[in-house]
Residue frames as a rotation matrix with the C-alpha (Angstrom) as fourth column:
UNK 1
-0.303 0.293 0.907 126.63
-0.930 -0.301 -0.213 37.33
0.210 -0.907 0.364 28.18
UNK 2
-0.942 -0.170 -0.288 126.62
-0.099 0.964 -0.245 34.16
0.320 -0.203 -0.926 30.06
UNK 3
-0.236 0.674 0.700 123.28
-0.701 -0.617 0.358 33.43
0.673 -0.406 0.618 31.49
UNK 4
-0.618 -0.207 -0.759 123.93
0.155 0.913 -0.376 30.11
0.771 -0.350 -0.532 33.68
UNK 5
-0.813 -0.290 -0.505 123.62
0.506 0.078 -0.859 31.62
0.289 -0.954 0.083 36.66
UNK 6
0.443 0.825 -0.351 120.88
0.891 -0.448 0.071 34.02
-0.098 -0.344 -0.934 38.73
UNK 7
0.191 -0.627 -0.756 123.41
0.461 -0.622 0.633 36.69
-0.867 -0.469 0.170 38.99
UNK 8
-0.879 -0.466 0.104 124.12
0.239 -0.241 0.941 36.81
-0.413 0.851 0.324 35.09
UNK 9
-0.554 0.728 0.403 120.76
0.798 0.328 0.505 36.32
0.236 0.602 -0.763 34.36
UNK 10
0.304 0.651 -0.696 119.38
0.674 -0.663 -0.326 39.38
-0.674 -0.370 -0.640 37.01
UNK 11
-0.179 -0.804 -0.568 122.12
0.080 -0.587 0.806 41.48
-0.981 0.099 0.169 34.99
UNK 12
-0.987 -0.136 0.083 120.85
0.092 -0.062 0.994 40.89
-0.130 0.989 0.074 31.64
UNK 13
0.040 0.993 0.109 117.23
0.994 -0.028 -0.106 41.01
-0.103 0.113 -0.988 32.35
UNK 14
0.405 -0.015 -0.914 117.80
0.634 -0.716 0.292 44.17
-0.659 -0.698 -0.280 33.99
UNK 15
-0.535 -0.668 -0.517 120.20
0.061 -0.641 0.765 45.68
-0.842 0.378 0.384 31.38
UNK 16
-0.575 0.699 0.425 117.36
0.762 0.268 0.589 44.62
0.298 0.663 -0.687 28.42
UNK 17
0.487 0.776 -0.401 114.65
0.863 -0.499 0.083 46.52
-0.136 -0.386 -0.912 30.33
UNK 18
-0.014 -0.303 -0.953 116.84
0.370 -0.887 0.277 49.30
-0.929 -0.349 0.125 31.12
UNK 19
-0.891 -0.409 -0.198 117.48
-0.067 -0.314 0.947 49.87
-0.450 0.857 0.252 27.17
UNK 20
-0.199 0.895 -0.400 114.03
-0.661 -0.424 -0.620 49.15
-0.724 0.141 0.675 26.06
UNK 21
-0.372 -0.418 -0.829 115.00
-0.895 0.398 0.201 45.97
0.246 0.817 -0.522 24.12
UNK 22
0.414 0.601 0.683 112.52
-0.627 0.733 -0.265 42.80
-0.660 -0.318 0.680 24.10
UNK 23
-0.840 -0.309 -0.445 113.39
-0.517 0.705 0.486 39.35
0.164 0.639 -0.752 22.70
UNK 24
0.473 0.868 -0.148 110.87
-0.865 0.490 0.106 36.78
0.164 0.078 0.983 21.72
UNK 25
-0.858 -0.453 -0.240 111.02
-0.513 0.741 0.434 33.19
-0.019 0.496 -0.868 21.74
UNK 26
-0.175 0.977 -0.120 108.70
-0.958 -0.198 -0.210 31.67
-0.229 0.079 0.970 20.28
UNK 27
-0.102 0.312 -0.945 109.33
-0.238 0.914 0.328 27.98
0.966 0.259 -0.019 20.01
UNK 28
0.841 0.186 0.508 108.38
-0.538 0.379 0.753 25.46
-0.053 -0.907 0.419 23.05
UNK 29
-0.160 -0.979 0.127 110.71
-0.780 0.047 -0.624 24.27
0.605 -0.199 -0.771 24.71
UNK 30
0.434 0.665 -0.608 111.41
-0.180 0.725 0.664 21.19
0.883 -0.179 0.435 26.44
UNK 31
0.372 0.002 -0.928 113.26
0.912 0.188 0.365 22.12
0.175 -0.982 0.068 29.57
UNK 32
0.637 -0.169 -0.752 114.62
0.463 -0.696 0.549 25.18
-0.616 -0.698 -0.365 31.09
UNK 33
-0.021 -0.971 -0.238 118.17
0.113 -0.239 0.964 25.36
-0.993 -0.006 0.114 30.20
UNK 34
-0.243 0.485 0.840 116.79
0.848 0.526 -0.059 25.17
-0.470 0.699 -0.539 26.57
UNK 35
0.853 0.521 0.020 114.92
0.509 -0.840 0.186 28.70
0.114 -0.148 -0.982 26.86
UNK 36
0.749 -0.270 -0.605 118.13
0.104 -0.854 0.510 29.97
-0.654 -0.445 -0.612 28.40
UNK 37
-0.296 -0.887 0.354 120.78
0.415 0.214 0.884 28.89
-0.860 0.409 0.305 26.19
UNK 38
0.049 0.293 0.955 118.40
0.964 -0.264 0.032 30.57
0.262 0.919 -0.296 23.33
UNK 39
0.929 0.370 -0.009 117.81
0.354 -0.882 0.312 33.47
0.108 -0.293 -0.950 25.55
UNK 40
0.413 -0.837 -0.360 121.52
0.260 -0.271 0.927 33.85
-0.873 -0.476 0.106 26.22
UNK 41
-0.421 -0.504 0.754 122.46
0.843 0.090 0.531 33.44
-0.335 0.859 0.387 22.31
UNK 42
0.092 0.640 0.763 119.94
0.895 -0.389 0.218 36.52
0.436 0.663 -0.609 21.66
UNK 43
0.987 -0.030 -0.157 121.49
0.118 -0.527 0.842 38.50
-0.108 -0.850 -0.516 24.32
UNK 44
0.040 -0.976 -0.214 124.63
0.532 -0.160 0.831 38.15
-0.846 -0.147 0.513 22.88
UNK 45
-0.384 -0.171 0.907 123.66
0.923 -0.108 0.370 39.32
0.035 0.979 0.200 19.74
UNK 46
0.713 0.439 0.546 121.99
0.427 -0.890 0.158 42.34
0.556 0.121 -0.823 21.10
UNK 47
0.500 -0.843 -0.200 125.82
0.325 -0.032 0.945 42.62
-0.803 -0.537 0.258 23.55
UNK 48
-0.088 -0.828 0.554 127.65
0.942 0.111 0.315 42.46
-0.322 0.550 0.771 20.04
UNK 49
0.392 0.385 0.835 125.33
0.742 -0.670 -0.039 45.67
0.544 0.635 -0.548 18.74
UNK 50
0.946 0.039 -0.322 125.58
0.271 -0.642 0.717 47.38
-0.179 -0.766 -0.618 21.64
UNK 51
0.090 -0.995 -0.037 130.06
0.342 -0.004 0.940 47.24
-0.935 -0.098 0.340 21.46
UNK 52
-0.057 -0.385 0.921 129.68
0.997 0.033 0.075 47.99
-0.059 0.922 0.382 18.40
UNK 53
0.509 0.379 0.773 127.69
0.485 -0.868 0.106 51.12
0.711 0.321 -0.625 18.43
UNK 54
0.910 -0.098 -0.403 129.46
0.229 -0.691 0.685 52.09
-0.345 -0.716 -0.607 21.61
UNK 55
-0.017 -1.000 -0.008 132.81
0.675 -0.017 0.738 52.07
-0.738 0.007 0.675 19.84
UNK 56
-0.172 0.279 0.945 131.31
0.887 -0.373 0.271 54.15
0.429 0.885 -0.183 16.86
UNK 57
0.846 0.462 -0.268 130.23
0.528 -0.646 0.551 56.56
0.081 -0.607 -0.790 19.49
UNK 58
0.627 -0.710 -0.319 133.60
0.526 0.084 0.846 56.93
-0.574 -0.699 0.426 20.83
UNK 59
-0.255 -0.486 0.836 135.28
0.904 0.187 0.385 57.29
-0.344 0.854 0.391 17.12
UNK 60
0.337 0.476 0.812 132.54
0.658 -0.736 0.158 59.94
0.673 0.482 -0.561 16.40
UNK 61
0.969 -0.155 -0.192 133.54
0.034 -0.686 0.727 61.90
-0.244 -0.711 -0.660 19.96
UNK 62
0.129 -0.977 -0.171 137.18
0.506 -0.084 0.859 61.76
-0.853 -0.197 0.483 19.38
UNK 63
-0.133 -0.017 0.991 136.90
0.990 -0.059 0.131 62.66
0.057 0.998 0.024 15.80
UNK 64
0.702 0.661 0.264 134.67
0.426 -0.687 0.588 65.94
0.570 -0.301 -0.764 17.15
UNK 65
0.991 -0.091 -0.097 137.00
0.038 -0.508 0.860 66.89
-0.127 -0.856 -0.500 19.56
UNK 66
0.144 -0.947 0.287 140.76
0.969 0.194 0.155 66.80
-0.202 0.256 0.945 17.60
């Protein structure tokens, strides 16, 4: 998940909340883009779980239903 933009960024705030998933950062930073490019790299890693488990989901429902 890219977060460059306002648009990517409303979309990933939004999709975080919606799941119930917080990130931290906890070092200072020394400008913006800093904050996001960490915030984006922790968003992908919680993007990669997510595909993952949703394909496991899938696997289990098809499996269930043969």
């Amino acid at each position: 998940m890219n977060l460059t933009n306002n648009y990517d960024l409303s979309i990933g705030t939004d999709l975080i909340s919606k799941l119930g998933i917080g990130f931290d950062c906890k070092r200072s930073y020394d400008d913006f883009s800093e904050l996001l490019t960490e915030a984006d790299r922790e968003l992908s890693d919680y993007e990669n779980v997510l595909q993952v488990l949703l394909v496991n989901i899938k696997k289990s429902w098809m499996r269930s239903n043969q």
